[in-house]
C-alpha positions as CSV (number, residue, x, y, z in Angstrom):
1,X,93.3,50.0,132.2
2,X,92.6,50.6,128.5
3,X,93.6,48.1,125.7
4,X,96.6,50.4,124.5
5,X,98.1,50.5,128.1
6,X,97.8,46.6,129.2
7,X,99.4,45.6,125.9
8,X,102.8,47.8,126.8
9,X,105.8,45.7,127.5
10,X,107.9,46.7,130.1
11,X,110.6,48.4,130.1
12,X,114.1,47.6,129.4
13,X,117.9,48.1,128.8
14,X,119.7,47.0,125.5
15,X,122.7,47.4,126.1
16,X,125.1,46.7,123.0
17,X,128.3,49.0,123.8
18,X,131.6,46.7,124.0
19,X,132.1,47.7,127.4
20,X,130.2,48.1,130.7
21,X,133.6,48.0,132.7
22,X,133.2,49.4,136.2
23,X,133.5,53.6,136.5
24,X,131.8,55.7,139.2
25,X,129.9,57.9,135.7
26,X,128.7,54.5,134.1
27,X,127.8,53.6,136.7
28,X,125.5,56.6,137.8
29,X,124.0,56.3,134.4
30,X,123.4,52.9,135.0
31,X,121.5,53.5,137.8
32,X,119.9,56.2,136.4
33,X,118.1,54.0,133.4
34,X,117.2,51.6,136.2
35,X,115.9,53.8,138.1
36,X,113.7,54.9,135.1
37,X,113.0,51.6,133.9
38,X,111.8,50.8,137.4
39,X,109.6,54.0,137.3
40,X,111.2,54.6,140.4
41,X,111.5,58.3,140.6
42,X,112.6,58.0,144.1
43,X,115.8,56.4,143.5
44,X,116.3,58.7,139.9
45,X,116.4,61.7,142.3
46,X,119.2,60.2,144.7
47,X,121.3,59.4,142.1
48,X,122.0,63.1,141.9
49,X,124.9,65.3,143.8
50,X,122.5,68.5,145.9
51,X,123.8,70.4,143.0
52,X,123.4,68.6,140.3
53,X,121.2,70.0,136.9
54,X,120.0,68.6,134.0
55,X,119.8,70.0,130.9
56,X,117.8,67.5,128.3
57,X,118.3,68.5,125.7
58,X,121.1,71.5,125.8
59,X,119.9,74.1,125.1
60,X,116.0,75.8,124.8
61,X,113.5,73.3,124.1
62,X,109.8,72.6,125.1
63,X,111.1,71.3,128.5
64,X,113.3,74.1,129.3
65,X,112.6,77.1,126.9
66,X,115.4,79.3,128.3
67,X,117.7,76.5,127.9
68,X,119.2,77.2,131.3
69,X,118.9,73.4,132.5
70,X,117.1,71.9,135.4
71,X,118.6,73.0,138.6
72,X,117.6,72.1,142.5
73,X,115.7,68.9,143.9
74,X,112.6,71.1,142.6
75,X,114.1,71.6,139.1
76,X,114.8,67.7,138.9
77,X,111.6,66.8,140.0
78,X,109.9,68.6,137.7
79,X,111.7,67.3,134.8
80,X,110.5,64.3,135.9
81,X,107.5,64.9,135.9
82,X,107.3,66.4,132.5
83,X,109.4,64.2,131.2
84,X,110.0,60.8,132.1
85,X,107.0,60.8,134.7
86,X,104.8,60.9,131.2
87,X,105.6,58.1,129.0
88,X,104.6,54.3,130.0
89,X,107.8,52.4,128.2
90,X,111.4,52.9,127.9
91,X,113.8,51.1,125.9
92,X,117.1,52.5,126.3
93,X,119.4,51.2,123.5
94,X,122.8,52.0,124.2
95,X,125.2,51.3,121.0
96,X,128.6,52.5,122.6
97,X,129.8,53.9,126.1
98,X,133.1,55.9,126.5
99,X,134.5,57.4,129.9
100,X,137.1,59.8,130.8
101,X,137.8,61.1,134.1
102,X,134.6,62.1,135.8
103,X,132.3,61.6,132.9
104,X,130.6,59.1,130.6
105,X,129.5,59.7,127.3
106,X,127.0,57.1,125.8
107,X,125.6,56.8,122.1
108,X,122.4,55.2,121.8
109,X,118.4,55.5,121.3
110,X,115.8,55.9,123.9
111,X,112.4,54.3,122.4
112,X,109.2,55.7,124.6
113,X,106.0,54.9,124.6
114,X,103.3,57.0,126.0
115,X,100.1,55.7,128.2
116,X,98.0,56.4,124.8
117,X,100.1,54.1,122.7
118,X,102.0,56.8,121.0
119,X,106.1,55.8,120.4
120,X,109.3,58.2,119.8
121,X,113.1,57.4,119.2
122,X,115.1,59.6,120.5
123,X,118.8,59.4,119.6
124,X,121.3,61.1,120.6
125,X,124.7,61.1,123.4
126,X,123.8,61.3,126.7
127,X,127.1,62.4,129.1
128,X,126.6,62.0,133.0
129,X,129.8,63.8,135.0
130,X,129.9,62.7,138.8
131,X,131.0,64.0,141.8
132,X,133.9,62.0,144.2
133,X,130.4,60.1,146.0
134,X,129.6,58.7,142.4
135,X,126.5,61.2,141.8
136,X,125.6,63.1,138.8
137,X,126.4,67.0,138.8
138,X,125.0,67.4,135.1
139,X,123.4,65.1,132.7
140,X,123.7,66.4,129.4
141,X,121.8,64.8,126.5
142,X,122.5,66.2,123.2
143,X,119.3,64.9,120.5
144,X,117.8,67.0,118.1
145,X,113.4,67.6,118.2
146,X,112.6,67.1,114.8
147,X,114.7,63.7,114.6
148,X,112.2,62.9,117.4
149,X,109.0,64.2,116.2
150,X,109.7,62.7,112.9
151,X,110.1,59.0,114.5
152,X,106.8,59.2,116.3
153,X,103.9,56.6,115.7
154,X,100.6,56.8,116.8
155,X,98.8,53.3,118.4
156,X,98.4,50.9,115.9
């Protein structure tokens, strides 16, 4: 294990909205930042309906340059892996968290850290909708790249 990588804290959920009141789409995101923080990509993948997507961000981007989303078990999994599967540390920083019928919309900042040491702040609002079994159909994250790039640090 190098220096950079044993001196990583783990990872965590700040969660500072005024409410965390029971809902099926909280809920699912709530389990889906454990399930992240656990590094448990296992359990990240369950938490979605067969035909559930992702699209993070919306729209083209480095992770999905047609900007069609992440669709399928093999669609999810690869986001994964190209995604969360990379980076070492998450601190997920949720400011506020609002829910209306089968959705949740949450307001926050997702700090990474990568296995080199490298950090990033992503802000942004991250909406899960759910199906009537409490999984996600779509997880929509809505943050802007050069917000991101121009928050990253290398190791110190």
């Amino acid at each position: 294990m190098s220096e950079s990588t044993a001196a990583i804290a783990p990872s965590t959920l700040d969660w500072r909205a005024p409410s965390k009141a029971d809902h099926p789409a909280r809920n699912a995101a709530l389990r889906s930042y454990d399930a992240v923080i656990r590094k448990d990509k296992a359990a990240w993948l369950a938490n979605f309906a067969d035909d559930g997507w992702i699209e993070d961000p919306v729209g083209p981007s480095i992770f999905d340059p047609e900007g069609n989303g992440h669709h399928g078990a093999d669609g999810r999994a690869h986001f994964w892996d190209i995604t969360i599967g990379t980076m070492s540390r998450f601190v997920f920083e949720i400011h506020d968290s609002f829910v209306s019928g089968d959705e949740c919309a949450n307001t926050g900042v997702i700090h990474t850290t990568s296995a080199n040491g490298w950090t990033a702040s992503t802000a942004g609002v991250f909406v899960y909708k759910v199906n009537d079994e409490g999984k996600i159909l779509s997880l929509r994250a809505y943050w802007e790249m050069d917000r991101v790039v121009a928050s990253a640090k290398g190791p110190s």
